[in-house]
N, C-alpha and C positions, 0 to 999 in steps of 0.2 A: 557122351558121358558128362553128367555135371559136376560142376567145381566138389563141391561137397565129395562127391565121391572120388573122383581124382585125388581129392587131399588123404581120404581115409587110404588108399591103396599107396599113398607113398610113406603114410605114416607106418603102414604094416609091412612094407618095406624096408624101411628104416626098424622095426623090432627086429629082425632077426639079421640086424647087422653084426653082432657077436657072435653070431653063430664059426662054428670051428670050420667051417668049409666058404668064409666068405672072402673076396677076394680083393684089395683094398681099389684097385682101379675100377673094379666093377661097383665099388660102393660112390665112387665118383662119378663115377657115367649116369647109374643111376641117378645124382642129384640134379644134373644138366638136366636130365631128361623130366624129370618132374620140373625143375623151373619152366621150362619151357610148355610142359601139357599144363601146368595151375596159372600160371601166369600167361599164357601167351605169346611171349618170345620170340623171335624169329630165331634166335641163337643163344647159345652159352659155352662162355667158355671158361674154364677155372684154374688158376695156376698156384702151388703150392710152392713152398720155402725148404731150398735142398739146405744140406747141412752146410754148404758155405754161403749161407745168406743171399744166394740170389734166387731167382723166382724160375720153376721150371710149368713148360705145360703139363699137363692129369689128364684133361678132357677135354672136347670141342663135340660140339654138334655141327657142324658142317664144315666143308673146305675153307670159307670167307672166313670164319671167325677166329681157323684157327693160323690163315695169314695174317690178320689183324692181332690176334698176340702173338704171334713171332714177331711181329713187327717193332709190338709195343717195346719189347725185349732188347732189341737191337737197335733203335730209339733212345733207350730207358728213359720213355718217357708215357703220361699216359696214364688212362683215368683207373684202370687196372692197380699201375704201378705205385697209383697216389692212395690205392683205397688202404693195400697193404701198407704202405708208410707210413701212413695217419691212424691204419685202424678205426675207418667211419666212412660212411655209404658215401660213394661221390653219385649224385644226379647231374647227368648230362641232356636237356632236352632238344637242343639243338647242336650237332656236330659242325654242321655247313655255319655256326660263328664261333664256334670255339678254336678258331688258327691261334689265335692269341694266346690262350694258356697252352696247347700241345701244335704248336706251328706244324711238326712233323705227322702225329699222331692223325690227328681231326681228318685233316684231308684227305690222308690213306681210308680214313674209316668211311668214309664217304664214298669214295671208290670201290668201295667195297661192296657198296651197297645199305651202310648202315647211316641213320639220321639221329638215331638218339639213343644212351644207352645208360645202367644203372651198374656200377661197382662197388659189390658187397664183400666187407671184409669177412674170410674166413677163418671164426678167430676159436680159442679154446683156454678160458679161465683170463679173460685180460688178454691174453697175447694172443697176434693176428699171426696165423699158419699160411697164409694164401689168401686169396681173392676169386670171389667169382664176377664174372661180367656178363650184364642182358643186355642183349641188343637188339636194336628193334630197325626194321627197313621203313620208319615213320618216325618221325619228330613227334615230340610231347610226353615219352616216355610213360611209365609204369604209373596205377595206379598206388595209392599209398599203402592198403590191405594187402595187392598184392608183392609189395617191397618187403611189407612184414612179414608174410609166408614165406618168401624164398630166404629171406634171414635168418629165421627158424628153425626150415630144413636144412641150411648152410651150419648153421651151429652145431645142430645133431650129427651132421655126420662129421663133419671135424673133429666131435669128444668121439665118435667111435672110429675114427682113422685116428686117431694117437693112441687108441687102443687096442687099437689092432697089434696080432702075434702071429710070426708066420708058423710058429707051431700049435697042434692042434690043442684047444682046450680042454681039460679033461673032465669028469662027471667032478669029482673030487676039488676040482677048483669053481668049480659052478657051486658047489654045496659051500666049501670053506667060504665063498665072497654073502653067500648069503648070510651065513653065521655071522658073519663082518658084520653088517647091517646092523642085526638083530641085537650084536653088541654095541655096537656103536648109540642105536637107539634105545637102550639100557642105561649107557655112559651118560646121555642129554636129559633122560627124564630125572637120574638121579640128581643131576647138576641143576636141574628145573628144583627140584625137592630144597635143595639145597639152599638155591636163591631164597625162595618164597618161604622159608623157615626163617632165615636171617633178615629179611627184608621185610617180614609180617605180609606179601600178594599173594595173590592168586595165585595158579600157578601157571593161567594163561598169561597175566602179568611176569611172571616172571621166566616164562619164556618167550615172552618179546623182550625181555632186558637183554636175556643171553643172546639171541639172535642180533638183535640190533648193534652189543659187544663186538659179537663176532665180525658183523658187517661193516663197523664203523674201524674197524684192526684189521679189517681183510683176514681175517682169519677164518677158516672152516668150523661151523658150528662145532664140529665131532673133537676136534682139537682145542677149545674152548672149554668145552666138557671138559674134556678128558683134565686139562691142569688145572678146573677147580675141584674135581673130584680130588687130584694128586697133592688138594694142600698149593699145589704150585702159581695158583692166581686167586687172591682175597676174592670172598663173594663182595665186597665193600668194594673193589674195584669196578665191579660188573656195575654194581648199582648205582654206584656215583655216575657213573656214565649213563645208566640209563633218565637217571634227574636229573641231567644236565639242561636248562633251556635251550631252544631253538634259536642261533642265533639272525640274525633278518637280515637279507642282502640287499 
């Protein structure tokens, strides 16, 4: 099977992860299992954040990998441990010289049979949920394309494991969420209208202001809208922001 296609079968995969009969463990096994067919992998292992802030295991693909985060665990130490802390990819291409940063970790992992490995944060809106880990029984690690597909699929399924219900969905809430949308993208174009009448743009100019507002406040487009429509945020605020010079680091 070629990459291409492998990627398509885990992206369709991943569609009907909302589905009412899916099950959240099985949406994690399947991500292990796609890192490993697109990437290459010799192992994955992924561990998510219980409600009292420590790290539990989801999923493993083999025995080794899944002694190697018990380990990391029991350690708390470990390339795993540091992805979710920091929230950013730890690349490991040589285990057999990293005693220095995980004295404990490295050389278990080695024992194990692993040389080199990649720790991706599983994250959802900013905040890191878990970590997944490649590993590989060869030094030199992942290439970079395939760092950024298992990153990808690791993000997709994190926003659809926090939204995950263990009860079933009804036809009624599939329609109301849609309505949502359609309002929502009502709320933006009118707040688009809005800008570009006060501001004399375009209106593709003037939904790169609102966007860029929203993104430079962390704030969600829909809710930008929504409090210029409400009167509740000047369109003169959006725009001054949007004229602001670039300033050079």
């Amino acid at each position: 099977m070629g990459r291409e296609q492998q990627l398509a079968e885990a992206l369709v995969g991943l569609a009907d992860s909302l589905a009412d009969d899916i099950d959240p463990v099985v949406l994690v096994e399947r991500l292990a299992r796609n890192c490993v067919d697109i990437t290459g992998a010799d192992a994955v292992g992924i561990m998510v954040v219980s409600g009292r802030g420590d790290l539990r295991i989801l999923a493993v693909t083999e025995v080794d990998a899944e002694a190697l985060e018990f380990f990391q665990l029991q350690a708390d130490e470990g390339p795993c441990l540091e992805s979710f802390r920091e929230g950013r990819r730890i690349d490991v291409s040589d285990l057999e010289h990293s005693g220095d940063r995980w004295p404990q970790v490295a050389p278990f992992a080695v024992r194990c049979g692993y040389h080199s490995l990649h720790a991706l944060p599983l994250r959802v809106h900013r905040q890191t949920v878990g970590a997944v880990n490649l590993l590989l029984r060869r030094p030199g690690g992942l290439p970079p394309l395939d760092l950024e597909l298992s990153q990808a699929l690791a993000d997709v399924t994190a926003v659809a494991l926090v939204n995950w219900r263990p009860e079933r969905l009804r036809p009624t809430d599939v329609s109301n969420r849609v309505q949502a949308a359609l309002a929502a993208k009502a709320t933006v174009d009118m707040a688009t209208g809005m800008l570009a009448e006060a501001g004399g743009l375009s209106l593709a100019d003037a939904r790169a202001a609102l966007r860029g507002y929203a993104d430079g406040h962390r704030r969600r487009l829909v809710d930008t809208a929504r409090a210029l429509v409400q009167r509740a945020l000047p369109p003169d605020a959006v725009l001054a922001t949007a004229a602001e010079p670039e300033t050079e680091t």
